[in-house]
One Martini backbone bead per residue (centre of mass of N, CA, C, O) as a GRO file, in nm:
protein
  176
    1UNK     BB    1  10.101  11.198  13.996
    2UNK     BB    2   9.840  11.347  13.955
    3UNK     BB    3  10.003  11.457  13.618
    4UNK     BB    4   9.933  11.209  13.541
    5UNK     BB    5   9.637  11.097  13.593
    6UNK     BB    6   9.555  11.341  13.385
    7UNK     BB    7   9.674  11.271  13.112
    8UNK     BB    8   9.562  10.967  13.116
    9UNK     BB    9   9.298  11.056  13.095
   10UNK     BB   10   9.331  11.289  12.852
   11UNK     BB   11   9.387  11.072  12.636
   12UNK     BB   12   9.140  10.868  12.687
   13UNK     BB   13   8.950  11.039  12.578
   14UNK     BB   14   9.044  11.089  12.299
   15UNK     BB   15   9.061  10.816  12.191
   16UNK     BB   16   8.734  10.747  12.235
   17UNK     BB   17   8.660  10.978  12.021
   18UNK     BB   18   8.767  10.851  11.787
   19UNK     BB   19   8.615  10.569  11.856
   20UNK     BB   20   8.348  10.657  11.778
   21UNK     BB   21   8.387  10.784  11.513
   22UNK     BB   22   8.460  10.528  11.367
   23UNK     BB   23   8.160  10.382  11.449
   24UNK     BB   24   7.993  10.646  11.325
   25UNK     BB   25   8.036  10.618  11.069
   26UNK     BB   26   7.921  10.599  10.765
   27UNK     BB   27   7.810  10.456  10.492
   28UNK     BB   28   7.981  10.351  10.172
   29UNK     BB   29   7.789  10.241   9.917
   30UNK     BB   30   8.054  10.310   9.682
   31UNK     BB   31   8.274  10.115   9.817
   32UNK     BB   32   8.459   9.832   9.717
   33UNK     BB   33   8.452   9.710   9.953
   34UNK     BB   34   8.174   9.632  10.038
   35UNK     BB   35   8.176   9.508   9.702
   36UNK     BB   36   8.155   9.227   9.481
   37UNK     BB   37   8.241   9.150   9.116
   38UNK     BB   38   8.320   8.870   8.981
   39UNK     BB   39   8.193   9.010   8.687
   40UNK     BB   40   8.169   9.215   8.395
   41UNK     BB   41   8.197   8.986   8.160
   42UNK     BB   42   8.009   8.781   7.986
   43UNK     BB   43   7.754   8.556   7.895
   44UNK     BB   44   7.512   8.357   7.774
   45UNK     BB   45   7.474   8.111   8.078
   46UNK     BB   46   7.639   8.277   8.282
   47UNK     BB   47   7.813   8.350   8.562
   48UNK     BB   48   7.764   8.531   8.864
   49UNK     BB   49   7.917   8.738   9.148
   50UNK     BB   50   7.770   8.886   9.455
   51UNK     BB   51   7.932   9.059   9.710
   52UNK     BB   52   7.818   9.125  10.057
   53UNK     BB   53   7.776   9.301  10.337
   54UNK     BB   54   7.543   9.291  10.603
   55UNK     BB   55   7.610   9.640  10.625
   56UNK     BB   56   7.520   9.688  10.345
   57UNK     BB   57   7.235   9.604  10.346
   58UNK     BB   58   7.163   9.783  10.615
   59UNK     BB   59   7.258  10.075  10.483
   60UNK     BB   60   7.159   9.985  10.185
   61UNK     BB   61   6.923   9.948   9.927
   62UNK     BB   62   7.022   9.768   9.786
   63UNK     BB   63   6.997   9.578   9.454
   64UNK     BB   64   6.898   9.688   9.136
   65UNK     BB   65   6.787   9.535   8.864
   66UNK     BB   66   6.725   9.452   8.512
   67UNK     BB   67   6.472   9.324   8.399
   68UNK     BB   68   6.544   8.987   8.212
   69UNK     BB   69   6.891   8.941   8.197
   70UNK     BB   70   6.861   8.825   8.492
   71UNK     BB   71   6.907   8.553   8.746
   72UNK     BB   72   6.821   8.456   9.066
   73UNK     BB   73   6.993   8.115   9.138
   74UNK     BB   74   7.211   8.231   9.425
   75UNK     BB   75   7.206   8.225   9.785
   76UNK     BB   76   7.431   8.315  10.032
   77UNK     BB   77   7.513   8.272  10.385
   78UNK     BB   78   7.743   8.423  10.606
   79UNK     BB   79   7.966   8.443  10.867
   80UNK     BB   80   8.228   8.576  11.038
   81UNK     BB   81   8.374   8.291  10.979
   82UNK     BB   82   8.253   8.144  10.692
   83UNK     BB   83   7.997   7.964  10.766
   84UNK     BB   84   7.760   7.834  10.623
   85UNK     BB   85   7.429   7.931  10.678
   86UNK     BB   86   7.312   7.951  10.396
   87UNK     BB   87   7.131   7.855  10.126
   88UNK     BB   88   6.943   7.924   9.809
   89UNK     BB   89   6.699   7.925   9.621
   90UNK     BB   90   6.463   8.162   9.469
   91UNK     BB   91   6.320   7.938   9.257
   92UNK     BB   92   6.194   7.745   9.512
   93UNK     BB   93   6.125   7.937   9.708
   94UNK     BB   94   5.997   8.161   9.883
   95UNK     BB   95   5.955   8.475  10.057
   96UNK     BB   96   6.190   8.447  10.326
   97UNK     BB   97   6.320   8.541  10.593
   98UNK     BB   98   6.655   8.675  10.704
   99UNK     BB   99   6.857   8.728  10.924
  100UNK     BB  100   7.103   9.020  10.897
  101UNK     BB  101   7.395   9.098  10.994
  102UNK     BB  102   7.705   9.301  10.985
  103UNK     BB  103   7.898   9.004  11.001
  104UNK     BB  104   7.796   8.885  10.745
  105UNK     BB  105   7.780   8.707  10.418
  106UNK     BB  106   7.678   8.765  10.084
  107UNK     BB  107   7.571   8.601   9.807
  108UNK     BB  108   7.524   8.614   9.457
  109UNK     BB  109   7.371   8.435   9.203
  110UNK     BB  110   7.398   8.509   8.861
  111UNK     BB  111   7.198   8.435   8.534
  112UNK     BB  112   7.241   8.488   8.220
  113UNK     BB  113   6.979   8.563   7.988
  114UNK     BB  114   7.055   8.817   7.794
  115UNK     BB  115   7.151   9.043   7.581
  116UNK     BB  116   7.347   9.314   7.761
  117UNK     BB  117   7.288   9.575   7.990
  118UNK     BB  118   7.316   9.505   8.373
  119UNK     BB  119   7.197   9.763   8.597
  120UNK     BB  120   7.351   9.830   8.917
  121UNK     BB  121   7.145   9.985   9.159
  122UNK     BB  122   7.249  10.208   9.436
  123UNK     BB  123   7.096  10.336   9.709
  124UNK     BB  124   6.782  10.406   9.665
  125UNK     BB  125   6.464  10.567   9.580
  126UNK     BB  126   6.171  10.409   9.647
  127UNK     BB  127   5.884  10.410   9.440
  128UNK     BB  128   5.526  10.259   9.467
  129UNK     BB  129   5.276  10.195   9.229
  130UNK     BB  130   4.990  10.054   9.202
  131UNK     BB  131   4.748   9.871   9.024
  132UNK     BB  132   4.480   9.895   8.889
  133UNK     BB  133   4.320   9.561   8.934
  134UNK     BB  134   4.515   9.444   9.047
  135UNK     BB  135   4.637   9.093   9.152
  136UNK     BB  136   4.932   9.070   9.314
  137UNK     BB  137   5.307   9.092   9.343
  138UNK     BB  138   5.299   9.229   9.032
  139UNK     BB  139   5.139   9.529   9.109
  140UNK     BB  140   5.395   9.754   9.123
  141UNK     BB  141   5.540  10.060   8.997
  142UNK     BB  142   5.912  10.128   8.997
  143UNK     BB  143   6.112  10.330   9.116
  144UNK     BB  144   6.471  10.527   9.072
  145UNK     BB  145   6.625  10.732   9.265
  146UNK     BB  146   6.911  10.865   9.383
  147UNK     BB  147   7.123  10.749   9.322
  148UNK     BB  148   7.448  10.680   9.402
  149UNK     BB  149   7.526  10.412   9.216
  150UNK     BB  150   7.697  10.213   8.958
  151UNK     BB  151   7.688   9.870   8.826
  152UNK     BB  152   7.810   9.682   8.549
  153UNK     BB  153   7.682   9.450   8.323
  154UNK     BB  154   7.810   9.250   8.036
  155UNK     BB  155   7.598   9.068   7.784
  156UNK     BB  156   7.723   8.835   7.555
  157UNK     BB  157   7.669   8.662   7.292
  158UNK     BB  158   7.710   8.325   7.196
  159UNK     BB  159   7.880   8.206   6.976
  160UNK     BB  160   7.863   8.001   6.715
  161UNK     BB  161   7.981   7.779   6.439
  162UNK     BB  162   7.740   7.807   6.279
  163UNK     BB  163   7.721   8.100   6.219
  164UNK     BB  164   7.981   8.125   6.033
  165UNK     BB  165   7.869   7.925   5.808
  166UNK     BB  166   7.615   8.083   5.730
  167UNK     BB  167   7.774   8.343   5.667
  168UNK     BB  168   7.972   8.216   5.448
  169UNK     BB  169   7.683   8.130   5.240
  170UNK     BB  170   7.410   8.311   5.301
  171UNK     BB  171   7.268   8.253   5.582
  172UNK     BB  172   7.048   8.330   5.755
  173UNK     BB  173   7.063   8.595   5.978
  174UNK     BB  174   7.329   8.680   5.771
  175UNK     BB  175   7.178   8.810   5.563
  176UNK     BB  176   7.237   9.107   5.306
   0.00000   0.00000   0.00000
């Protein structure tokens, strides 16, 4: 009874150590389970989004795109149960805190706003150095270094029937 009783600890023991090392394991922020991008090729006027959960955002340091190409139109936050929890624009809101927990989902709606590639910069170094003499919110000029990982959204031209028209007569911006 006693070496049942001892198989039965060290047992419990062996599990307990390997569950501790998977709840301890690192976050890989380049690992696509991580985050979900709902398309990579758009056209201008076009939205996307981009999905990832409240561990990846926490553990990783966020998505830092291109300024210029894309606008973001809309953020969801979600609980664990899939309820959403907040809502949001953040072109009419100003930048208020929201407590992000690890077992949270948000999405972020992306709307492209002028045709190229849209390079989305995962878990980077951020540096920002201030500008002498200006005064507000858009004062500091950053880099991002040591990125681990990027993913691309591809932005292109919506071409229009009016555009083939010119083109066939010799008119507009495709005089050659």
């Amino acid at each position: 009874m006693k070496k049942i009783f001892s198989i039965l600890i060290s047992f419990l023991f062996v599990l307990s150590t390997f569950g501790i090392a998977s709840v301890m394991a690192p976050l890989d922020c380049c690992d696509p389970a991580n985050f979900d991008f709902s398309r990579t090729l758009v056209h201008v006027g076009d939205t996307f989004t981009i999905s990832f959960s409240g561990e990846f955002l926490i553990g990783c340091n966020d998505f830092v795109e291109e300024e210029g190409l894309v606008e973001l139109i809309y953020v969801k936050v979600y609980d664990g149960d899939g309820v959403l929890l907040y809502g949001l624009d953040p072109r009419t809101i100003g930048g208020g805190a929201i407590m992000i927990r690890p077992e949270y989902w948000i999405e972020r709606t992306y709307k492209a706003v002028r045709p190229g590639t849209a390079v989305f910069l995962i878990n980077c170094t951020i540096t920002c150095e201030s500008i002498p003499g200006c005064k507000g919110p858009d004062c500091a000029i950053c880099t991002y270094e040591n990125c681990q990982c990027s993913k691309t959204v591809t932005i292109a031209s919506r071409a229009l029937p009016m555009d083939w028209i010119l083109k066939t007569f010799g008119l507009g911006k495709f005089k050659e």
